[in-house]
Backbone and ligand atoms as CSV (ligand in chain L), in Angstrom:
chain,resi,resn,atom,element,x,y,z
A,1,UNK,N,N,-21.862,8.025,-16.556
A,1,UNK,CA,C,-20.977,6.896,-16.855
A,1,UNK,C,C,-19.513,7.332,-16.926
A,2,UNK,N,N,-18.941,6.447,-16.216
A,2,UNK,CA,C,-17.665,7.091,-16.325
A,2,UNK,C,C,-16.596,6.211,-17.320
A,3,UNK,N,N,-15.962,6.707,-17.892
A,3,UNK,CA,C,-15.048,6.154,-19.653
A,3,UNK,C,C,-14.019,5.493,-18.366
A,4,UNK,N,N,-13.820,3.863,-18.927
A,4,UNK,CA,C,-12.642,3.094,-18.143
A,4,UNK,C,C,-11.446,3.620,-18.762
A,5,UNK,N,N,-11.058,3.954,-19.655
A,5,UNK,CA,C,-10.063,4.315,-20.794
A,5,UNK,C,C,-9.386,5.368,-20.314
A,6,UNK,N,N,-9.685,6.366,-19.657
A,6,UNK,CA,C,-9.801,7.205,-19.430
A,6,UNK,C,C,-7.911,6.672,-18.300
A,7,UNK,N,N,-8.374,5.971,-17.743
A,7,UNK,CA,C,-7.136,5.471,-16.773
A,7,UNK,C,C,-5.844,4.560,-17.334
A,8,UNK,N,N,-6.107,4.443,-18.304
A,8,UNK,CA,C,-5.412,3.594,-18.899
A,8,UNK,C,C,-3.806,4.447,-19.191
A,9,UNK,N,N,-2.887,3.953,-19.060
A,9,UNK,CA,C,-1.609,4.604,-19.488
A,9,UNK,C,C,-0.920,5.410,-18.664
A,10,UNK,N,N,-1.806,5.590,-17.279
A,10,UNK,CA,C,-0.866,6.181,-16.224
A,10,UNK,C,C,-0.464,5.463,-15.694
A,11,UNK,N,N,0.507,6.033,-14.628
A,11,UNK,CA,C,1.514,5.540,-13.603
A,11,UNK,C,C,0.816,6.079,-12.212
A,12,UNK,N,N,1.350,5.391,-10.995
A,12,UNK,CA,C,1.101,5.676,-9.877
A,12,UNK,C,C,2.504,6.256,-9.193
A,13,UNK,N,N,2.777,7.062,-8.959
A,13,UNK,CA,C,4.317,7.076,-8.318
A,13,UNK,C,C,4.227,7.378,-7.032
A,14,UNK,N,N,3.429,6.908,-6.292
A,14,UNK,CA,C,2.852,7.082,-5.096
A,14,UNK,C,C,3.038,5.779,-4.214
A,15,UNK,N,N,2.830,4.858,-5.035
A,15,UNK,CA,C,2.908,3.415,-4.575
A,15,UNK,C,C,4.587,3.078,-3.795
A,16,UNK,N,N,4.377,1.874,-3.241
A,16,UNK,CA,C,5.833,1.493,-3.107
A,16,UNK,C,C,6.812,1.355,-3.998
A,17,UNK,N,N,7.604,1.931,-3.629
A,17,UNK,CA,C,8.798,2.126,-4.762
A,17,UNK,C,C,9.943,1.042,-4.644
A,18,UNK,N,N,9.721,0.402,-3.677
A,18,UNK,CA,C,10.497,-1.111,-3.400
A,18,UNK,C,C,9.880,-2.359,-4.841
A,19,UNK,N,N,8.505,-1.935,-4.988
A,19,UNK,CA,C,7.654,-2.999,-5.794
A,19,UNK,C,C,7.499,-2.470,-7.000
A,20,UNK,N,N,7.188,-1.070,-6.647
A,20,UNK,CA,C,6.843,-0.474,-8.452
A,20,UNK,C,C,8.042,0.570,-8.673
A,21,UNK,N,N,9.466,0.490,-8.772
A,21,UNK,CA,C,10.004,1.128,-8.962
A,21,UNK,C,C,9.800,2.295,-10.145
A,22,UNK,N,N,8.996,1.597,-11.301
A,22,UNK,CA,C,8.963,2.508,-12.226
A,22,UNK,C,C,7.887,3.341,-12.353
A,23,UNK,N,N,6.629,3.365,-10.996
A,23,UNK,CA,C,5.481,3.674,-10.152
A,23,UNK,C,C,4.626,2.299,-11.317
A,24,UNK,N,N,3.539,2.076,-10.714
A,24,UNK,CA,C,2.192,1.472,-10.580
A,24,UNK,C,C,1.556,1.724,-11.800
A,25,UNK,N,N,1.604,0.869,-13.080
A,25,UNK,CA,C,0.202,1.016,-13.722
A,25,UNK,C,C,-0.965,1.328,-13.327
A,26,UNK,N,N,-1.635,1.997,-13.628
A,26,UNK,CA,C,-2.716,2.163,-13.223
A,26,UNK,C,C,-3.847,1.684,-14.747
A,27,UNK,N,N,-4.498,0.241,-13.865
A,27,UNK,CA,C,-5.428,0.039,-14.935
A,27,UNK,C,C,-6.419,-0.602,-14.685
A,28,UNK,N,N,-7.792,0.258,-15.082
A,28,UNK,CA,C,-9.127,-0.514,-14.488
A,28,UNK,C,C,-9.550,-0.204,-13.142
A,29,UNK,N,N,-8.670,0.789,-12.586
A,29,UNK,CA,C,-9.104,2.011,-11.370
A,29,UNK,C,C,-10.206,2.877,-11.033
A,30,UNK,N,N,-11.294,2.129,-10.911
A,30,UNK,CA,C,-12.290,3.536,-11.012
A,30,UNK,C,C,-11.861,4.211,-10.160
A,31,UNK,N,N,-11.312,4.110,-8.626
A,31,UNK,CA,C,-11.081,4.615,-7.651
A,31,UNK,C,C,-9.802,5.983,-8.013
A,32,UNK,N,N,-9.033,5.692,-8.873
A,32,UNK,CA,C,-7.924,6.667,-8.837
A,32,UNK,C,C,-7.727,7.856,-9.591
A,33,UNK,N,N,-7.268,8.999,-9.082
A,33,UNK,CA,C,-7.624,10.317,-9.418
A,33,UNK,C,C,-6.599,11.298,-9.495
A,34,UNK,N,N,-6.682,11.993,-10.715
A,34,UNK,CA,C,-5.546,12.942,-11.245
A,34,UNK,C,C,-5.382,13.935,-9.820
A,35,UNK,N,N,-4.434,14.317,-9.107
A,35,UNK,CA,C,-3.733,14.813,-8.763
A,35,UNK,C,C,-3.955,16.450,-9.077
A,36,UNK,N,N,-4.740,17.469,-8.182
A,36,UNK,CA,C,-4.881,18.679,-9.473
A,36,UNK,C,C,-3.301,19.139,-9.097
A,37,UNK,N,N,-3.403,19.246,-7.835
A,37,UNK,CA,C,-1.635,20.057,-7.504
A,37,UNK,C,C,-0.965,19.649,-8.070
A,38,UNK,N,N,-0.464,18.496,-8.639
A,38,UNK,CA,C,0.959,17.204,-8.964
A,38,UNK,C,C,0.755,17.521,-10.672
A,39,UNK,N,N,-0.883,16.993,-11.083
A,39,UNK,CA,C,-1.141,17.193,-12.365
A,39,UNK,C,C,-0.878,15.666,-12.751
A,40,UNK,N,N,-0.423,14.660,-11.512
A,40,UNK,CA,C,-0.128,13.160,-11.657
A,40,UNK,C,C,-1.107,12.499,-10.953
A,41,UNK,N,N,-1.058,11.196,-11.624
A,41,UNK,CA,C,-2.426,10.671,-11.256
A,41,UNK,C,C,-1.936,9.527,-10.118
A,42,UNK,N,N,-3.054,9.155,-9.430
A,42,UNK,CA,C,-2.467,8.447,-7.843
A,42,UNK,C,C,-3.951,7.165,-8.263
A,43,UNK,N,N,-3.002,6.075,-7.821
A,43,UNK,CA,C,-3.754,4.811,-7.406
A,43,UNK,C,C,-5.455,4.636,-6.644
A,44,UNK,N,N,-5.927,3.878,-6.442
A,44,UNK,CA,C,-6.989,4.143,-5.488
A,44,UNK,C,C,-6.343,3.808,-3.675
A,45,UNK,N,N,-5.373,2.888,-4.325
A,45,UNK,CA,C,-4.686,2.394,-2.942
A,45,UNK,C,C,-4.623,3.526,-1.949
A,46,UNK,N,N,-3.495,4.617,-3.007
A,46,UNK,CA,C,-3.129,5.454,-2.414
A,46,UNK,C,C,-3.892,6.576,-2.073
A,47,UNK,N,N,-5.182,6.939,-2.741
A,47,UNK,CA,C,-6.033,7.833,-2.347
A,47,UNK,C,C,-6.157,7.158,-0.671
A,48,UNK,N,N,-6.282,5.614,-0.899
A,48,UNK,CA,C,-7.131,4.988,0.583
A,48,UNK,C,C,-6.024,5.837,1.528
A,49,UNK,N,N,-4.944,5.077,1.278
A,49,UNK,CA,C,-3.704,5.719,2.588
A,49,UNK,C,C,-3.542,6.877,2.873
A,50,UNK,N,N,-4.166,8.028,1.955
A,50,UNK,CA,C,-3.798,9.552,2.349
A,50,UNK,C,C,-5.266,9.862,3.208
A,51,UNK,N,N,-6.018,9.016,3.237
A,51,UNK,CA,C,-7.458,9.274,3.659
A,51,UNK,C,C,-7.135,9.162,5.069
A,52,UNK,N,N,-6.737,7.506,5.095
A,52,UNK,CA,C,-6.097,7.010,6.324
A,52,UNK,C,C,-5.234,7.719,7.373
A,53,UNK,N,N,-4.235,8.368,6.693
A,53,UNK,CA,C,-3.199,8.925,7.155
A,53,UNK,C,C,-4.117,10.679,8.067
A,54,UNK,N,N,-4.845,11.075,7.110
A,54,UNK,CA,C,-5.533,11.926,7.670
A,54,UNK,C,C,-6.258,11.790,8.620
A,55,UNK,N,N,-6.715,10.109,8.735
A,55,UNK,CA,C,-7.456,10.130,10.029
A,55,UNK,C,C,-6.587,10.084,11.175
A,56,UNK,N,N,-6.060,9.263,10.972
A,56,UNK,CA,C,-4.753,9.030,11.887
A,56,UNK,C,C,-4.541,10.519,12.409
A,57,UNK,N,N,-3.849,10.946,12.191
A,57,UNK,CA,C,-3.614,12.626,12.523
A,57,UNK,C,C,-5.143,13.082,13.222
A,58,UNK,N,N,-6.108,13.347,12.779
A,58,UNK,CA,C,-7.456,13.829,13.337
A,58,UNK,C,C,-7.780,12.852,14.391
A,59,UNK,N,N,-7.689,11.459,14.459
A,59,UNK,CA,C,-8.784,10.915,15.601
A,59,UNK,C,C,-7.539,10.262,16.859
A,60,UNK,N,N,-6.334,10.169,16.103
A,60,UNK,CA,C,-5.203,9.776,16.676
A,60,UNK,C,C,-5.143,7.869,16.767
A,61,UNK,N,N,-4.388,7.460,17.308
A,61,UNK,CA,C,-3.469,6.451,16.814
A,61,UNK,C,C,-4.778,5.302,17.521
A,62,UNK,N,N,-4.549,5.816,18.580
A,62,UNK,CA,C,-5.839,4.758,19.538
A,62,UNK,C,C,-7.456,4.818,18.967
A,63,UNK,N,N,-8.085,4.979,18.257
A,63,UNK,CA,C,-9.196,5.283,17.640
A,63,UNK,C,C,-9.569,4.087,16.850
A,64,UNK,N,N,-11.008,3.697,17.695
A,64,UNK,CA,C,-11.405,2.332,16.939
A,64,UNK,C,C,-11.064,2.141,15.470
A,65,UNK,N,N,-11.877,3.784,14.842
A,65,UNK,CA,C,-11.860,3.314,13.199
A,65,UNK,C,C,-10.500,3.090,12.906
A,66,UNK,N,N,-9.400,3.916,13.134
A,66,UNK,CA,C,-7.741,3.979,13.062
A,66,UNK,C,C,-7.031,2.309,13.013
A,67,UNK,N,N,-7.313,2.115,14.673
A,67,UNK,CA,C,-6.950,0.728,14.538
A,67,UNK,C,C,-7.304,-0.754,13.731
A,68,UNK,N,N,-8.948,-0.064,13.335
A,68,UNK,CA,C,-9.451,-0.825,12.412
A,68,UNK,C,C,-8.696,-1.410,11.125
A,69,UNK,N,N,-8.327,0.034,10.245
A,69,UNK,CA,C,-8.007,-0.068,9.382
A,69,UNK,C,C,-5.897,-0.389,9.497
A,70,UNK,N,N,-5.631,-0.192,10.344
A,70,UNK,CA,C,-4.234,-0.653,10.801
A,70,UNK,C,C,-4.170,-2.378,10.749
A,71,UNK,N,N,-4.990,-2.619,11.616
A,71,UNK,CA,C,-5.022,-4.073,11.716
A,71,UNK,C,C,-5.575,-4.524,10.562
A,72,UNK,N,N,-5.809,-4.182,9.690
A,72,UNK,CA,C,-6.301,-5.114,7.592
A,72,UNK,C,C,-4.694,-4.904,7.442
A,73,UNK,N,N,-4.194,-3.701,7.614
A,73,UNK,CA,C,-2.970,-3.444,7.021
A,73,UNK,C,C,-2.102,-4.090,7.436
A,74,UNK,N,N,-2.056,-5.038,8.871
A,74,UNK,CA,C,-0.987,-5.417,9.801
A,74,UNK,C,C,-1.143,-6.760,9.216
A,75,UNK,N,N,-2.233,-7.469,8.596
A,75,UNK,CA,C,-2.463,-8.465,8.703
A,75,UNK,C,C,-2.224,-8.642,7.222
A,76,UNK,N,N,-2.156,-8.003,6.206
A,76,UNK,CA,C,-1.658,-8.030,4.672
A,76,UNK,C,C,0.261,-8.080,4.703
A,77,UNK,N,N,0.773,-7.177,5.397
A,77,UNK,CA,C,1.919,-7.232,5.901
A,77,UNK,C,C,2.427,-8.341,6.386
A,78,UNK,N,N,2.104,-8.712,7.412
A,78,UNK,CA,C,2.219,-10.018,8.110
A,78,UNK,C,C,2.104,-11.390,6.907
A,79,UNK,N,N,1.304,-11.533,6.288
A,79,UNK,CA,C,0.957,-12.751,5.138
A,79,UNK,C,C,2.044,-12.407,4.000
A,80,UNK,N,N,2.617,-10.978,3.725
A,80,UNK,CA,C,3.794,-11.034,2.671
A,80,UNK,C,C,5.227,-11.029,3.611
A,81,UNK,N,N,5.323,-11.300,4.536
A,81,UNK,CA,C,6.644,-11.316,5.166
A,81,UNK,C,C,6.718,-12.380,5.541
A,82,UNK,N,N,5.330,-13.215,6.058
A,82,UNK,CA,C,5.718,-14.608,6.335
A,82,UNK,C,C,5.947,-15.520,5.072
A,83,UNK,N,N,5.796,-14.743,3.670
A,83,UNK,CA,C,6.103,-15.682,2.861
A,83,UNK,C,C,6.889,-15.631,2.078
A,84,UNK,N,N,7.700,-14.073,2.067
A,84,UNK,CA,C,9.034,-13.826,2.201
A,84,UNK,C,C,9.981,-14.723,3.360
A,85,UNK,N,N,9.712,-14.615,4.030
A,85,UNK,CA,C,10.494,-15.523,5.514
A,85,UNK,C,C,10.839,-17.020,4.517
A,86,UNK,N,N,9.843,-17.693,4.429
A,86,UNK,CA,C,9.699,-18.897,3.516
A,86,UNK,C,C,10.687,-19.041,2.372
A,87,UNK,N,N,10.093,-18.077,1.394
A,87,UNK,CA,C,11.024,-18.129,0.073
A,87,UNK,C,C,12.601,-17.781,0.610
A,88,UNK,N,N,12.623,-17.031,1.249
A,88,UNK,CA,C,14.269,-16.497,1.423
A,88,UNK,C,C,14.825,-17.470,2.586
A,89,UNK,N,N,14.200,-18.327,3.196
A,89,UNK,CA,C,14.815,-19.604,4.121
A,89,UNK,C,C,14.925,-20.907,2.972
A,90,UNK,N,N,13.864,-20.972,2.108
A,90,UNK,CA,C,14.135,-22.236,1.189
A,90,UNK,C,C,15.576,-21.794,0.321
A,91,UNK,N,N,15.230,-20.576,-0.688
A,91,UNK,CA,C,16.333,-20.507,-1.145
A,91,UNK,C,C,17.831,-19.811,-1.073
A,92,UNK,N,N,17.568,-19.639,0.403
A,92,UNK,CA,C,19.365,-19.179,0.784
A,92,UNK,C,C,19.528,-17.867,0.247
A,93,UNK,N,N,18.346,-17.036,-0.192
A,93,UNK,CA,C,19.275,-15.804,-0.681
A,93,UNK,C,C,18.200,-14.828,-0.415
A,94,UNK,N,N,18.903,-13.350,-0.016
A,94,UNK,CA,C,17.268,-12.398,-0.060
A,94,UNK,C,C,16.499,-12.309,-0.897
A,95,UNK,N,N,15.888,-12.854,-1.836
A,95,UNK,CA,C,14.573,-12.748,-2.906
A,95,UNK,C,C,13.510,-11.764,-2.840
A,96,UNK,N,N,13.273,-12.142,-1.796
A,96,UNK,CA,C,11.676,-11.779,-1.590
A,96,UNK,C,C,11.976,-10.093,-0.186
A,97,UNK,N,N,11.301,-9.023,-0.180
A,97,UNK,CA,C,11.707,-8.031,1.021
A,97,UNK,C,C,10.953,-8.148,1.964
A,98,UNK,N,N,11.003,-7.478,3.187
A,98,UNK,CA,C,10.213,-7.827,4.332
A,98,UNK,C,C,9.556,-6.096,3.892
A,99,UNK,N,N,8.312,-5.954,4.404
A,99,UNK,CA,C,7.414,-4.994,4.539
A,99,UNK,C,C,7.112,-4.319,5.808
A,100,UNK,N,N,7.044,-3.121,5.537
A,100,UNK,CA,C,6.520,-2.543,6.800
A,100,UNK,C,C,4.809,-1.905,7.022
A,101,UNK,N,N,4.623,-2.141,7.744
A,101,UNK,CA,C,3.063,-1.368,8.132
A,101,UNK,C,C,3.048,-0.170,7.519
A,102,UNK,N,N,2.284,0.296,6.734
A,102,UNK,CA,C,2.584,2.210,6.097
A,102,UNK,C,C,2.105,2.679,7.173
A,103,UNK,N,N,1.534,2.410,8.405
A,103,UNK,CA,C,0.807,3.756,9.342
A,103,UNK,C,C,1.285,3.233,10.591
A,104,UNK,N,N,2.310,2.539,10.553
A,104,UNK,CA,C,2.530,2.195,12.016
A,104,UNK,C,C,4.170,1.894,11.887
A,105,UNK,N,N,4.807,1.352,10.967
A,105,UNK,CA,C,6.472,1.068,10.812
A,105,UNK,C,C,6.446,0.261,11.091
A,106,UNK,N,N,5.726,-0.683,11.587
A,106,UNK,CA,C,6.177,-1.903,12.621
A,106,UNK,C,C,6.537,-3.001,11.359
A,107,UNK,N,N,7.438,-4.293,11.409
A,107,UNK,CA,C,7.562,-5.149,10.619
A,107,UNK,C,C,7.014,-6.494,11.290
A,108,UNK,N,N,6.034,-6.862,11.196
A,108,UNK,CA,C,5.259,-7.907,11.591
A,108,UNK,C,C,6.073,-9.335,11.172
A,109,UNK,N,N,6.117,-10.519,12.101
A,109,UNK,CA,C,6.417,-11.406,11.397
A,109,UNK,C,C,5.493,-12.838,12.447
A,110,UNK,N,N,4.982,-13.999,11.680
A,110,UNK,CA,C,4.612,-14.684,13.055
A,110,UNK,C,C,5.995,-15.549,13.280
A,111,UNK,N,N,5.669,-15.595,14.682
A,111,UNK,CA,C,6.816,-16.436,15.728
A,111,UNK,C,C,6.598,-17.926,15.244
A,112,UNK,N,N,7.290,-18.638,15.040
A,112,UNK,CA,C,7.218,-20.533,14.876
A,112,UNK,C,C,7.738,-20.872,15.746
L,1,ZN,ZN,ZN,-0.528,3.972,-5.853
């Protein structure tokens, strides 16, 4: 059994630093794991993306599983920029930021 408590009171500083400037609570993570090198503890998110990132590098960019997991990511991206687009066209001012793909850079937006 693993103690939930156990996660309680860390930070993620791994995360986006546009969103979690002060890094990422981390709470209710079974997924996320102390860091032995850092000695800091990392998100589950971010365990996912360093996993990712490793495949990327090993199977390369064109690789079913690769693109698999690119395209969840393109398509989470895409749904917070189109609604950034929205908020920052209703209210006249930058509010909301546009996002980029973490494994690809690209800034997705749909065309109207
Ligand atoms: Zn994180």
């Amino acid at each position: 059994m693993k103690d939930i408590s156990i996660n309680y009171g860390h930070l993620c500083y791994e995360c986006d630093p546009d969103i979690y400037p002060k890094g990422k609570p981390i709470f209710n993570d079974l997924g996320a794991k102390k860091d032995e090198k850092t000695g800091k503890w990392v998100c589950s998110d971010c365990i996912t993306e360093r996993i990712n990132k490793g495949r990327i590098k090993r199977l390369g960019i064109n690789h079913p599983d690769v693109q698999g997991f690119i395209k969840v990511e393109e398509r989470k991206v895409l749904k917070h920029n189109d609604a950034a687009r929205r908020l920052n066209e209703i209210s006249g001012q930058y509010l909301m930021k546009y996002r980029r793909n973490k494994y690809t850079g690209s800034m997705p937006l749909s065309t109207c």
